[in-house]
N, C-alpha and C positions, 0 to 999 in steps of 0.2 A: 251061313256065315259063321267063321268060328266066334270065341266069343272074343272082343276087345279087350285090351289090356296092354299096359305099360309091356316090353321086352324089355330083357335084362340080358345087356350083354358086357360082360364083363363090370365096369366100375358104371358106364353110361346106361342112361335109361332111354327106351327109343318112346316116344310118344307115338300111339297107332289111332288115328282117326276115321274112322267111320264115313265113306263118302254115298252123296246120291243113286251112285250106278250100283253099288252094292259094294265096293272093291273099299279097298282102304289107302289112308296115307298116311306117310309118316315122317314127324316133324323133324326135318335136318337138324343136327347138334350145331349148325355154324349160325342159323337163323335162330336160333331159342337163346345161342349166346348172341346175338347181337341185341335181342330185342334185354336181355339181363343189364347190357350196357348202357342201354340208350335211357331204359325205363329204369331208372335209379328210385323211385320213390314207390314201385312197382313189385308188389311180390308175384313173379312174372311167371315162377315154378306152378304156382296157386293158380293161377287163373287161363291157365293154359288146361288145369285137370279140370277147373271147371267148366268152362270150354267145353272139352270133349265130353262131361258127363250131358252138360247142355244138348250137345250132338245125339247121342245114345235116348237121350231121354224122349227128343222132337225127333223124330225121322223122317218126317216128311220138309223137314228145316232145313237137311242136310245140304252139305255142299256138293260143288265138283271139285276137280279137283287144282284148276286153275285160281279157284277163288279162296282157297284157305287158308295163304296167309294174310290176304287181305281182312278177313272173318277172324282170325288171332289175333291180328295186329290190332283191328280195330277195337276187340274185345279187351285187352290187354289195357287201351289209349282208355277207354269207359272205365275200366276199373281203379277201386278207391286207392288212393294212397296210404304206404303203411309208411308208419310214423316209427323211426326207428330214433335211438338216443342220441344219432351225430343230427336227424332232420329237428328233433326236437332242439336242442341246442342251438342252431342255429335259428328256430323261428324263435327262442324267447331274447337272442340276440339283439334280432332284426327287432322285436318288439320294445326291448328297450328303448332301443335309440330312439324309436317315432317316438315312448313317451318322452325319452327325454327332451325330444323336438319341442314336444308339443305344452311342456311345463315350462320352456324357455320364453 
């Protein structure tokens, strides 16, 4: 098996996953941008590499090929939220108002 590794084709980077049967697969650019959309609070570039290092690492874990982006998606849904300065502004927002609620 060669070895794994992001492809670089042109500006896109292909994700190449590792499956059960020995064969590989690799992550459509329309599915990585949906999951970028959907998971807003998500560094979804990050945990998609850690994913597949996850994969690389356990090989007996591996998937097929029917089942991975169920195993990204749900990997993705488990991972933490990163806190960026528009989510932070918004939770010390939110946080006001309850105290303000809550001094009233």
């Amino acid at each position: 098996m060669p070895l794994l590794r992001p492809a670089y084709s042109g500006e896109r980077v292909k994700m190449i996953f590792p499956l059960k049967d020995g064969t590989e697969w690799t992550l459509p650019e329309e599915k990585r941008q949906q999951w970028r959309d959907h998971y807003k609070t998500k560094n979804v570039d990050f945990e998609i590499g850690e994913a597949r290092q996850w994969l690389l690492d356990n090989p007996k874990r591996q998937k097929k090929k029917a089942g991975m982006t169920r195993f990204l998606s749900g990997w993705i849904k488990r991972s933490p939220d990163v806190r960026t300065e528009s989510t932070i502004a918004e939770t010390k927002i939110a946080d006001d108002r309850d105290l303000e609620r809550m001094l009233r």
